[in-house]
Every structure is written in structure tokens, then in C-alpha cells.
N, C-alpha and C positions, 0 to 999 in steps of 0.2 A: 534568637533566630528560630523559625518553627522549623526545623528540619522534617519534619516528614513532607511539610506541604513543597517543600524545595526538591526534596528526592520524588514526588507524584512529578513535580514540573520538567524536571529531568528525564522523568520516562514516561512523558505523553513526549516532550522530541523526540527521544530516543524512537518512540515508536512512530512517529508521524514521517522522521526522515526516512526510517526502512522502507512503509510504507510507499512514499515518494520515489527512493531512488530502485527498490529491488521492483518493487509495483511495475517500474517502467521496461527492466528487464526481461520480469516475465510477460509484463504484452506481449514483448517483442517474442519471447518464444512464443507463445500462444499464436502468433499469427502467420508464423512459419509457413502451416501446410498450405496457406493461399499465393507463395509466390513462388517463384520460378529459382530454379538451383543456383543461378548465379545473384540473383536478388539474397536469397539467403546466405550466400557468401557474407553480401555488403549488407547484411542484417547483424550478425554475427560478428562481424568485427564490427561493429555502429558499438554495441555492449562488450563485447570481450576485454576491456582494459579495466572493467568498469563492475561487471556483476558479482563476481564473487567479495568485491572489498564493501559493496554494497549492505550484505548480510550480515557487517561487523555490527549495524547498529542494531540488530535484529539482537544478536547475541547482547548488548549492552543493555538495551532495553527488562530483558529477561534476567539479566543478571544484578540489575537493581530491584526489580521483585522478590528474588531471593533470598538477597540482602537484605534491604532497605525492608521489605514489608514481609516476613515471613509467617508471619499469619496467616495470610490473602493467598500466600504460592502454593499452600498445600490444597487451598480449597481449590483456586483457580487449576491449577496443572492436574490435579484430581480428576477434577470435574471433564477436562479437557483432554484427558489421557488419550483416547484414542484419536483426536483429527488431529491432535499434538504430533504424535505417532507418525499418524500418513501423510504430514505435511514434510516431514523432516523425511520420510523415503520418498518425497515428489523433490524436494531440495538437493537430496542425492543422487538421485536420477538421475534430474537435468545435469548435475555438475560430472557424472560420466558418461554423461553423451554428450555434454560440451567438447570433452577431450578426447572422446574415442572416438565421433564424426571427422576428428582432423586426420586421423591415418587411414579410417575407412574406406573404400571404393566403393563403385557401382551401386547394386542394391542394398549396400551394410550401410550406405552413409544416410541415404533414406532412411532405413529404419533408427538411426541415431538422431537423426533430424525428427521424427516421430515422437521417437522418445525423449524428446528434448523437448517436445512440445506438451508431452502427455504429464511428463518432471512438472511443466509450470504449469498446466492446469490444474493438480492436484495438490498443489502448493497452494495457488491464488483460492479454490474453493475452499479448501480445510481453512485458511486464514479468515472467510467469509461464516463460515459456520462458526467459528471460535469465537467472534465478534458476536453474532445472530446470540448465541447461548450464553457469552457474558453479560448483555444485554440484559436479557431475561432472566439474570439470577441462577441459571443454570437449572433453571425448573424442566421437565420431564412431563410433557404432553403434544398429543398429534399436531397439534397448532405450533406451536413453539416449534417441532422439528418442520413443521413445512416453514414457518419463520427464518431458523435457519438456512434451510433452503433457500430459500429469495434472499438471503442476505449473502450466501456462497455467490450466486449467480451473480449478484448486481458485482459482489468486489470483484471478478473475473469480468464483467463488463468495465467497470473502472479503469483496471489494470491495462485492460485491451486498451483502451482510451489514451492512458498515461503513453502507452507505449509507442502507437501509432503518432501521436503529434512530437516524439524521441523523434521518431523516423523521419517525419519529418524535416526536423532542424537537421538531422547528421546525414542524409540520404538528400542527393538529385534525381534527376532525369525523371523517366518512368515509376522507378520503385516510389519515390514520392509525391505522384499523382495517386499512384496506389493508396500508399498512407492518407492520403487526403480522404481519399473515399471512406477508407477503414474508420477514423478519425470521424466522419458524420455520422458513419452508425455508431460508432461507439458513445457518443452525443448524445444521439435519439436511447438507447439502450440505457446508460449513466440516468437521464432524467425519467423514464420510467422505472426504474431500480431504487430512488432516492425517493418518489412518490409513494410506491408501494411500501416499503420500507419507514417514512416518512407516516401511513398510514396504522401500519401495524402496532409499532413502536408503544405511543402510547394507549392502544387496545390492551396489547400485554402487560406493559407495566405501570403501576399504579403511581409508582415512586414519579417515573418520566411524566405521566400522566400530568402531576400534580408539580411539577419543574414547568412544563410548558400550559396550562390555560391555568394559571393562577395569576388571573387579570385581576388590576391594572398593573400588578407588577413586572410583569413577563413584557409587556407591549416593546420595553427596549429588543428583546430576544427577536423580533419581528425584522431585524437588521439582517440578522445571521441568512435568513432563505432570501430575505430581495437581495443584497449580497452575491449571495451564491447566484441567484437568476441571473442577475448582471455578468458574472465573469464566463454562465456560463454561453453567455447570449453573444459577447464577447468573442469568445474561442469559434461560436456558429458563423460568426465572420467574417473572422478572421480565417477559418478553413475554406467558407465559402469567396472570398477572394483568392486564395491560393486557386480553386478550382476554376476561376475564369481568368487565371492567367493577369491577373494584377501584381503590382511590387506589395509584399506585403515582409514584416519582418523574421524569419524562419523561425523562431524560437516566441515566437507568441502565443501559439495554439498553444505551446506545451505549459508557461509560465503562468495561462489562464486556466488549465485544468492542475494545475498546483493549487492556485489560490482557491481551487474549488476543494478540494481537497482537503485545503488546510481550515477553511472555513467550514466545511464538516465537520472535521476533528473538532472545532472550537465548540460545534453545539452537542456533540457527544461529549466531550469533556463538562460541560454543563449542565449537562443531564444527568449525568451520572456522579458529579462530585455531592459529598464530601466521601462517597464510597468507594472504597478500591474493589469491594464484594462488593453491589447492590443490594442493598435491606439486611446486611448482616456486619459487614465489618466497617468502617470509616477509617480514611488512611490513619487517623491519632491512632485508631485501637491498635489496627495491624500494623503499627512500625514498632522494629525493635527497637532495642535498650539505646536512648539518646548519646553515651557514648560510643556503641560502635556504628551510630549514625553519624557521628563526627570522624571517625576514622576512614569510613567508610566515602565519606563527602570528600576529605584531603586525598583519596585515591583517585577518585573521578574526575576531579579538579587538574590532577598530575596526568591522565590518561586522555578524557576530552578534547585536550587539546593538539593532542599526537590526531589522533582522529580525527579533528575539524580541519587540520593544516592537510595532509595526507589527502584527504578527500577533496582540497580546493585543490591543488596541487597534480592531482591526476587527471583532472577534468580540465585543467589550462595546458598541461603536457599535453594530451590527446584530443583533445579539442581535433574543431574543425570537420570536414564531410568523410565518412567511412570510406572505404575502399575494398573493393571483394579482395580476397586471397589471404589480407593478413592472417586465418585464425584456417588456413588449409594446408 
């Protein structure tokens, strides 16, 4: 068994499901300040059963790097220190203004709805910056940090996206015409962000560079962006029938901007493999000692599955359309 390549495949899910399920959270905080006090009730419980168990994969993910690749964690977390930092005091944030908006009044509960919002901006951009600079090898020039930069922006464009077509599926009336609207920008925004982004990539890196135009090999790789076009022409839609009042099925938009998602991941994951460091380490080098990669592997194996049941299990309990008040 090559155990490192099985402990990489374990924590791109680990990290693609965070990604996915916390990604959608913070939309939803991120787009607080455009709706109305009782809309954000039934915003707020739409996530509240749902967000914090959310970040378990965040933390599993992290903790097979430390494990599994201990090489790669000191460079990576190193390298990373400070949006590391400010993402984990935007994660904190939000999770006490999640709980201190509930006893708040009048103008204290605004300002916790703020900072609930400001929690997940500062989350979703540092997570966009950490990507932009792992990318890049963690090199150290003007470019690279304006790199980073459009790479914070697009994953908060993303996130917005993911969250908005949430609302979606668990929100009626009004508040989910709203989301519709949100949900087209965050479309138009998404496919500007993947372009640019998409452009950069291989200007900076030599490695990617030579992963994507090394024709005729790569021509299958040409699946991955028609792909993502499709799903996300798909979800344009399917939002735009939601907006002229057609049957359309509520959970589409959202299951379309997964698979866009998930179809990114696949071509990052490809561009950047067999390196867990870009141009320095390869997961064979950075994984530790093959048996406490097998100790380590019978742990995950025991734990995963508490995790995978847990998280189906919450989402079939709570299921169904939010309602203001639960989380006041």
C-alpha cells in the first residue's frame, strides 16, 4: 500500500468537504448586512444546527498534515503564520457573535450581526490568501502578494456563491428571491475570479506551467474547465428559472456550484501533485516513518466514520426550510 499517496487522498477530502460545507456558512455570514432583521433570523438558523460541526473537517484535515506529512507542516504553517493567525481570530469571532447576537438587543445585536459578518470575511479571505501563497511556493514578491490577493477575493466570491444557493434550498418567500439575485452575482463574480486566477497561475508557476501546456499530453486535462463551464452554465439556469418563477428543483443551484468546486479541486490537485510543498518536498519525501503511517491510518479509519455518519445524520434531522427565531 503506498500510504502517503492514501493519507494526500484523505486530506484533499478532508479539505474539499470543509471547503464545501464551512464555505457555505460563511456566505451565509458574509451576506448578513444585505437583508432585513428578521430575514437574518431565518439566515441564522438556515446554519446554526450545521456550522460549527462543519469545522471538524477543517481541523482533520490539518491534523493529517501534522501527522501524516511532517515535513511539509513546518514549512507550510511557517510560511503561513500569520493569515493562519487571522483566520483562526475571524473563526472566533464569528463563533462569539454567533452566541452573543442571541441575548443581544437593539443596537448590541446589530453590532454582533456585524461582527459576524466581519468573523467570516476574515475567515474566507485569509483561507484565499493561504491557497494564492501555497500555490506559489510561498515565494515573496509584489506580484505573488497581489496574487494572493485575487485569490482572497475570488474564495470570498465563492463562498458568497456557495452560500447564497444554501439559502436558497432552506429559505422561501422573499428572503429566497433575494438569494437568487445574490446567487447571479456571485456567478458572474465566481467566473471572473477562476479567469483571472486561471491566468495568473501558470505566469507564476513554472511547475503548473509545465502540468498544463505540455501538449499532447495534457489535452485530456481540457475536460476539467468544459466541465466546470457546464455546471457552471447549469446553476445560471437553473437560478435564472428560479427568477421567472418556474418549478425548478431547490437544491440544484447549490449541488451545481459543489460540482464546480469539486471540479476545481480536481485540477488543483493535479497541478500540484506529486508535491505537498510545490518544487521542494513530494508527499514520498514529507511523509513520516511508514509505521506510524499505519498507526496513524487505523486511527482515521476508527474516527472517519464517526464523522461521515454524524454529519449525514444532522443534515437529515434538520433538514427542510429554516425558520426565524430558532437561534434568538
Amino acid at each position: 500500500m503506498d500510504m502517503p499517496l492514501i493519507f494526500m487522498v484523505l486530506m484533499g477530502v478532508s479539505v474539499l468537504a470543509y471547503v464545501v460545507l464551512d464555505g457555505y456558512d460563511l456566505g451565509v455570514g458574509m451576506l448578513m448586512p444585505a437583508a432585513t432583521n428578521e430575514e437574518q433570523s431565518v439566515m441564522v438558523s438556515s446554519i446554526g444546527p450545521f456550522w460549527d460541526a462543519n469545522e471538524t473537517w477543517l481541523v482533520l484535515g490539518v491534523g493529517i498534515l501534522l501527522i501524516a506529512f511532517p515535513a511539509a507542516s513546518g514549512i507550510v504553517l511557517g510560511a503561513l503564520y500569520l493569515p493562519v493567525v487571522a483566520m483562526l481570530v475571524g473563526l472566533m469571532l464569528r463563533g462569539v457573535a454567533f452566541e452573543f447576537r442571541m441575548k443581544a438587543l437593539g443596537w448590541h445585536r446589530d453590532l454582533w450581526n456585524w461582527l459576524f459578518w466581519a468573523g467570516s470575511f476574515l475567515a474566507s479571505f485569509c483561507q484565499g490568501v493561504m491557497l494564492g501563497s501555497y500555490i506559489t511556493g510561498f515565494e515573496r514578491s509584489f506580484f505573488n502578494y497581489m496574487f494572493n490577493v485575487v485569490v482572497g477575493a475570488s474564495v470570498c466570491g465563492g463562498y458568497v456563491l456557495l452560500g447564497s444557493t444554501w439559502l436558497i434550498g432552506k429559505t422561501e418567500g422573499d428572503l429566497q428571491k433575494k438569494a437568487v439575485l445574490w446567487a447571479r452575482w456571485g456567478l458572474l463574480w465566481v467566473a471572473l475570479g477562476v479567469a483571472l486566477v486561471s491566468i495568473a497561475t501558470p505566469l507564476i508557476s513554472a511547475t503548473v506551467r509545465g502540468k498544463w501546456f505540455d501538449f499532447p499530453s495534457t489535452l485530456a486535462l481540457m475536460l476539467l474547465p468544459a466541465a466546470s463551464l457546464a455546471a457552471w452554465i447549469w446553476v445560471w439556469r437553473g437560478v435564472g428559472r428560479f427568477r421567472k418563477g418556474h418549478a425548478v428543483h431547490d437544491w440544484q443551484p447549490f449541488a451545481g456550484v459543489v460540482a464546480i468546486f469539486s471540479i476545481s479541486f480536481l485540477g488543483l490537485a493535479y497541478s500540484l501533485f506529486p508535491y505537498v510543498v510545490i518544487d521542494r518536498l513530494t508527499i514520498w519525501e514529507a511523509a513520516a516513518h511508514p509505521s506510524a503511517l499505519k498507526v496513524t491510518l487505523i486511527g482515521a479509519l476508527i474516527v472517519l466514520p464517526f464523522i461521515v455518519g454524524y454529519t449525514i445524520v444532522a443534515y437529515r434531522v434538520f433538514g427542510g426550510k429554516a425558520k426565524a427565531g430558532l437561534y434568538d
